[in-house]
C-alpha positions as CSV (number, residue, x, y, z in Angstrom):
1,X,-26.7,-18.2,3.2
2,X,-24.8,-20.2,0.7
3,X,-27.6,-20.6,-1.5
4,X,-28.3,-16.6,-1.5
5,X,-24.5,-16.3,-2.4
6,X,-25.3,-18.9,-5.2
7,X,-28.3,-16.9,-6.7
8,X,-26.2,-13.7,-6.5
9,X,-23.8,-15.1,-8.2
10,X,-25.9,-16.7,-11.1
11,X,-27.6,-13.8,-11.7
12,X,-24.9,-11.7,-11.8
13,X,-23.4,-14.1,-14.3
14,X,-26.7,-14.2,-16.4
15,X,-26.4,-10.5,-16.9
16,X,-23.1,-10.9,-17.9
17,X,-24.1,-13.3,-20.4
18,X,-26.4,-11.3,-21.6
19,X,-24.3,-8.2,-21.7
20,X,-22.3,-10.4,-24.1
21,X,-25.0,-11.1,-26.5
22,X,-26.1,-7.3,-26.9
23,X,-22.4,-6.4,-27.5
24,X,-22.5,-9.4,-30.3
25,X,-25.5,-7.9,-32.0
26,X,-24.6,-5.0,-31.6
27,X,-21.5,-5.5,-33.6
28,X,-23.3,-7.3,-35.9
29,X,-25.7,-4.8,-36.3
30,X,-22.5,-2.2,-37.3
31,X,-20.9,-4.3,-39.3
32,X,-23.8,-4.9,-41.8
33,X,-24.2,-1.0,-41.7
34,X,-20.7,-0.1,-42.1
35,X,-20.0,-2.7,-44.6
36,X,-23.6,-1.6,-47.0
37,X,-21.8,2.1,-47.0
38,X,-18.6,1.2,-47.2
39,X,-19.2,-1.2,-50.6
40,X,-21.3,1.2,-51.8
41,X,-18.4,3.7,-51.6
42,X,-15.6,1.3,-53.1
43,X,-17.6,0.3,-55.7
44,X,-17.9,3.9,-57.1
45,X,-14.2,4.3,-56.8
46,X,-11.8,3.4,-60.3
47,X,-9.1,1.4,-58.0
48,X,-10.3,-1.4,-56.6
49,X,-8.1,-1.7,-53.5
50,X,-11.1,0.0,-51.1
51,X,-12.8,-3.2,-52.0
52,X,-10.2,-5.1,-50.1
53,X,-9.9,-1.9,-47.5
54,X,-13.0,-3.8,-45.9
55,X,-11.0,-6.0,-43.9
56,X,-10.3,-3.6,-41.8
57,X,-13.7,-3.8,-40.3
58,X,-14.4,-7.5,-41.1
59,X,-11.0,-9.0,-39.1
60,X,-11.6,-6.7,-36.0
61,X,-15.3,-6.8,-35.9
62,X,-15.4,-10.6,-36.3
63,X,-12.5,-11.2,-33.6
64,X,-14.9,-8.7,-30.8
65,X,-18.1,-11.3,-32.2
66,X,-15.5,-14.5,-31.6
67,X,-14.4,-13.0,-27.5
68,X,-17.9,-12.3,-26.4
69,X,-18.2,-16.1,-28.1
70,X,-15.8,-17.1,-25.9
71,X,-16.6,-15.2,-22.7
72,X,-20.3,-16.6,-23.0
73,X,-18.7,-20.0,-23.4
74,X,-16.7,-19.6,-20.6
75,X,-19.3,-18.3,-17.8
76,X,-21.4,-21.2,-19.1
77,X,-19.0,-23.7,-18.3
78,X,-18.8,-21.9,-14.9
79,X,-22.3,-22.3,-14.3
80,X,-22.3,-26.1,-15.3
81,X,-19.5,-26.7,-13.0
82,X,-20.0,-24.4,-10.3
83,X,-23.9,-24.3,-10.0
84,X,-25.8,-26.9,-11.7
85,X,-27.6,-29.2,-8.8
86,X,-30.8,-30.6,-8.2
87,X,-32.4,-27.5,-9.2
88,X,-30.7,-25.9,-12.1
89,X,-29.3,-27.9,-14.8
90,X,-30.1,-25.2,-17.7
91,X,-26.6,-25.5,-19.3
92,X,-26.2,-29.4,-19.3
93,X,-29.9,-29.4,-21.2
94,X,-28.6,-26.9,-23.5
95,X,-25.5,-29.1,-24.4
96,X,-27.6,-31.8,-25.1
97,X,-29.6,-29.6,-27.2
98,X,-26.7,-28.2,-29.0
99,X,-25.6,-31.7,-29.6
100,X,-28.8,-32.9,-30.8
101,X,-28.7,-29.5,-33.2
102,X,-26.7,-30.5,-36.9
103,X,-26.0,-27.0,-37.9
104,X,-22.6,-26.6,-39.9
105,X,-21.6,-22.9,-38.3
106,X,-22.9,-20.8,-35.9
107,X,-25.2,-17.9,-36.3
108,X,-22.9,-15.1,-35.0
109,X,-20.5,-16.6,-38.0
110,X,-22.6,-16.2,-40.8
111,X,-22.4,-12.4,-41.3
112,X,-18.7,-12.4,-41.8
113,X,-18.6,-15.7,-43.8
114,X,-21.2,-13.5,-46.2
115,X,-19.8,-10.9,-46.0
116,X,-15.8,-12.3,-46.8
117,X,-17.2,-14.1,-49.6
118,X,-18.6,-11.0,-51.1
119,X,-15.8,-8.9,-50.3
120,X,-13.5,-11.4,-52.5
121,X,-16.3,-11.9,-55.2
122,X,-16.6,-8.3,-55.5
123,X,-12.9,-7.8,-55.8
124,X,-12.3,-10.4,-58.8
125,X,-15.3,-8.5,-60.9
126,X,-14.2,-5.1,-60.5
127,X,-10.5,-6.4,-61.8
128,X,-9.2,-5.5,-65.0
129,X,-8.1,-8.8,-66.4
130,X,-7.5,-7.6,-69.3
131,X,-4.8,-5.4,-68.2
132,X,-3.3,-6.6,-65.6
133,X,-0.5,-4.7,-63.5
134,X,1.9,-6.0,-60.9
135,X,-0.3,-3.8,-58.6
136,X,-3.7,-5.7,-59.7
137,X,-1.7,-9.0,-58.9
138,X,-0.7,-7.8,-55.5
139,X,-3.9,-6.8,-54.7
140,X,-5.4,-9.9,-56.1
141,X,-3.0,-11.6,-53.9
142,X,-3.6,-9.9,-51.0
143,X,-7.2,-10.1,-51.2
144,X,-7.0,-14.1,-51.3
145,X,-4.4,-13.9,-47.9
146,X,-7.5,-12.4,-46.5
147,X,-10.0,-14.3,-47.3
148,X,-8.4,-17.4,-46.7
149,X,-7.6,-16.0,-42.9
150,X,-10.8,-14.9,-42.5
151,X,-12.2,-18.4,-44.2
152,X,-9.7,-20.4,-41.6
153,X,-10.4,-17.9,-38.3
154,X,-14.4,-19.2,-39.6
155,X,-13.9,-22.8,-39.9
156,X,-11.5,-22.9,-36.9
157,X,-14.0,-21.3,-35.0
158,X,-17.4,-22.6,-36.2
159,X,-18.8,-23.7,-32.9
160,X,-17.7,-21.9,-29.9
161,X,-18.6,-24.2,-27.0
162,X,-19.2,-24.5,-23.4
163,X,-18.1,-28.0,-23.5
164,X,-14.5,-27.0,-24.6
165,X,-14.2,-25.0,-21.2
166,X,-15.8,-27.5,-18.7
167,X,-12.6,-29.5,-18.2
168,X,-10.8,-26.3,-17.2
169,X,-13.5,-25.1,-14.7
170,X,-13.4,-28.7,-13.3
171,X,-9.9,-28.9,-12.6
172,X,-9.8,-25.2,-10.7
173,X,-12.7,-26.7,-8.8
174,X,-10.9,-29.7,-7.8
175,X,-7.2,-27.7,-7.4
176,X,-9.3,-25.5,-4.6
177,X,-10.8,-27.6,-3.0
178,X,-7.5,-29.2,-1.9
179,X,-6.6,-25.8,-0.7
């Protein structure tokens, strides 16, 4: 019976999991779109503070991408502590493989890290420095207290792992099974 219960619970966990990733491509897959027509909108436009209007979709867009990041990480760590065995091992082998893998950010980052860059590129050239107002250096201003949020929020959160949350899952296992 316990190992039906397992089984249940793994794949309802794995569709979870899965759930997760859609909903990260899915955003993904919005953002890019949104962000194409959007620039292609502020770029026709004589003030250049629409450029910098695109944060409004890069901050929340990247912070749903960094909880389903964080969700996946978490129901991995539950698996490894909860259901690996003799049989399944599936998320200790893909911490070793993530370990063995050098990459300097993850996947799911990269579209924002682009897509920041460009945003703050795109607001420098389309500045007037020849006529600069205090409104052009607020905006200027502004646009590098986004970036640089949006350049920390990537770096802080560069690799999302299951490892971070295995420690957690271990000590509720051990705190219940004094109960």
């Amino acid at each position: 019976m316990e190992v039906k219960k397992n089984k249940e619970e793994y794949l309802m966990l794995r569709e979870e999991i899965l759930h997760m990733d859609s909903v990260i491509n899915n955003t993904i897959n919005f953002f890019y779109a949104f962000m194409a027509s959007f620039l292609g909108f502020a770029l026709t436009q004589s003030d250049n503070i629409f450029i910098l209007v695109s944060y409004v979709i890069i901050i929340p867009a990247y912070l749903i991408v960094l909880n389903k990041l964080e969700g996946m990480g978490r129901i991995g760590a539950y698996l490894h502590v909860f259901q690996e065995g003799e049989k399944f091992n599936w998320e200790t082998r893909n911490m070793e493989f993530m370990k063995r893998c050098s990459s300097r950010i993850s996947a799911p980052n990269l579209p924002f890290l682009f897509v920041n860059f460009s945003v703050v590129v795109l607001l420098f050239l389309r500045t007037s420095w020849s006529s600069l107002s205090l409104y052009d250096i607020l905006k200027l201003i502004f646009g590098v207290i986004l970036f640089g949020s949006v350049s920390f929020l990537l770096v802080k959160n560069k690799f999302i792992c299951t490892r971070d949350k295995i420690s957690i899952w271990k000590e509720i296992k051990v705190s219940n099974s004094h109960k």
